[in-house]
C-alpha positions as CSV (number, residue, x, y, z in Angstrom):
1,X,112.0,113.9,106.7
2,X,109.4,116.8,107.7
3,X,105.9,115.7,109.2
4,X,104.7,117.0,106.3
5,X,105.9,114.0,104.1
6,X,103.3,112.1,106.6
7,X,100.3,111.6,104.3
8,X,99.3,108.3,103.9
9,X,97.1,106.7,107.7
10,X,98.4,103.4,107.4
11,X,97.2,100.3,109.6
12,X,99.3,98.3,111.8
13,X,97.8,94.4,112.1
14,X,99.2,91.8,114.9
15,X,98.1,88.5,114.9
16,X,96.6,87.1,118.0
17,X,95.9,83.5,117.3
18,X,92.7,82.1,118.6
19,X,92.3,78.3,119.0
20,X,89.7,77.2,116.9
21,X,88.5,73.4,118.1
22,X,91.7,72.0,118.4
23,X,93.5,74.5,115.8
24,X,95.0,77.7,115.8
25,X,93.8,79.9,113.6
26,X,95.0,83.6,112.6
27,X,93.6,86.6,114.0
28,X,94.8,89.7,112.6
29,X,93.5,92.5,114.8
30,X,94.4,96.9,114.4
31,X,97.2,97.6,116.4
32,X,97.6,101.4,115.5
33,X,96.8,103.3,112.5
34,X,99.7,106.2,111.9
35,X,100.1,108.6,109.5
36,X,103.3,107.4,107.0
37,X,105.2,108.2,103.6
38,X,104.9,105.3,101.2
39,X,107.7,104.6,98.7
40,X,106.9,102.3,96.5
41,X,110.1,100.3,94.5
42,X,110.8,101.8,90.9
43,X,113.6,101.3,88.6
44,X,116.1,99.1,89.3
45,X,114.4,98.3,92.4
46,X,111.2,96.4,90.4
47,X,114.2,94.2,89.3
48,X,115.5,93.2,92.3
49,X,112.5,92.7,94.1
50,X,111.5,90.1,91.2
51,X,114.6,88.1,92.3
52,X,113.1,87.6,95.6
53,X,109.2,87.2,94.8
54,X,108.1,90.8,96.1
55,X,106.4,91.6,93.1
56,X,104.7,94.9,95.2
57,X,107.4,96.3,97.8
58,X,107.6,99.5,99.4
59,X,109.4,101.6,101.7
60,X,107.4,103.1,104.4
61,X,108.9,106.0,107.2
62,X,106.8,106.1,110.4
63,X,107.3,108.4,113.4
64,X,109.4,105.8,115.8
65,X,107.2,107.3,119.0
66,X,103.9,106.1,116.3
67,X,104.6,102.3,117.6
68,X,108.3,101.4,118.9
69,X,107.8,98.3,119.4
70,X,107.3,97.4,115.8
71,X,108.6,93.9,114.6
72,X,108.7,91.7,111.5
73,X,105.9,89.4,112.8
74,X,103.1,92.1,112.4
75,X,101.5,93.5,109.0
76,X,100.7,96.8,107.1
77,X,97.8,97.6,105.7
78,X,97.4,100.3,102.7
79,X,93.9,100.4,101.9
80,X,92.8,96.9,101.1
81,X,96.5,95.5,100.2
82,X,98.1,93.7,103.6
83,X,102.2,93.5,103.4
84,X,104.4,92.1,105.0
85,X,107.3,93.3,107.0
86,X,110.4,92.2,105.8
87,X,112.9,94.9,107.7
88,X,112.7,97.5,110.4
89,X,115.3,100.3,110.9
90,X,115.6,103.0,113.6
91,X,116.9,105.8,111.3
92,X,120.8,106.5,112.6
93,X,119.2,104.6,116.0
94,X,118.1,108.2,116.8
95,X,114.2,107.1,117.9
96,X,112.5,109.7,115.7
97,X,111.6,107.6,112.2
98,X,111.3,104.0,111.6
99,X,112.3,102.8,107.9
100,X,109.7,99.8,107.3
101,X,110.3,97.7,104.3
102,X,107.4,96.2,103.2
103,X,105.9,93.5,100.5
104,X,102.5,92.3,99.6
105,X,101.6,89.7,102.0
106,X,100.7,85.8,100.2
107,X,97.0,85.6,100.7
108,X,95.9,82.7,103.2
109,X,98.9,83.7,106.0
């Protein structure tokens, strides 16, 4: 991976839930906006993904100093489409990439 592969300015979203009355409701606020490579599934990969009901997946690589404290509760946003995180890997635990796998988030949550 060169810094070069780094096109795409993604958005990171957390959720900070606000109480609402006596409800919680969601919050999604900008946590960082880095600059990522976007992979998204082809091939056999469509296939699989069907299985599981991630009709849009992809694979996006982030520098690991970009945000390391990443998790599977926040969101990525690509231009208008929010995903979900569905995995997070520290490439060969070396703290230089993170591997973020990724599918289109169900509208409403």
């Amino acid at each position: 991976m060169q810094a070069g592969d780094l096109r795409t300015q993604i958005t990171l979203l957390k959720n900070h839930p606000t109480k609402v009355g006596g409800n919680t409701k969601d919050d999604w606020q900008i946590e960082k906006t880095p600059w990522a490579k976007i992979v998204y599934i082809h091939g056999k990969e469509v296939w699989a993904a069907q299985q599981v009901n991630a009709t849009k997946a992809a694979t996006v690589t982030i520098r690991y100093s970009s945000y390391p404290t990443l998790d599977e509760t926040m969101r990525v946003q690509i231009g208008t489409q929010v995903y979900s995180i569905v995995s997070i890997n520290d490439i060969l635990n070396r703290h230089e990439w993170l591997e973020i796998k990724i599918k289109a988030a169900v509208p409403g949550h």
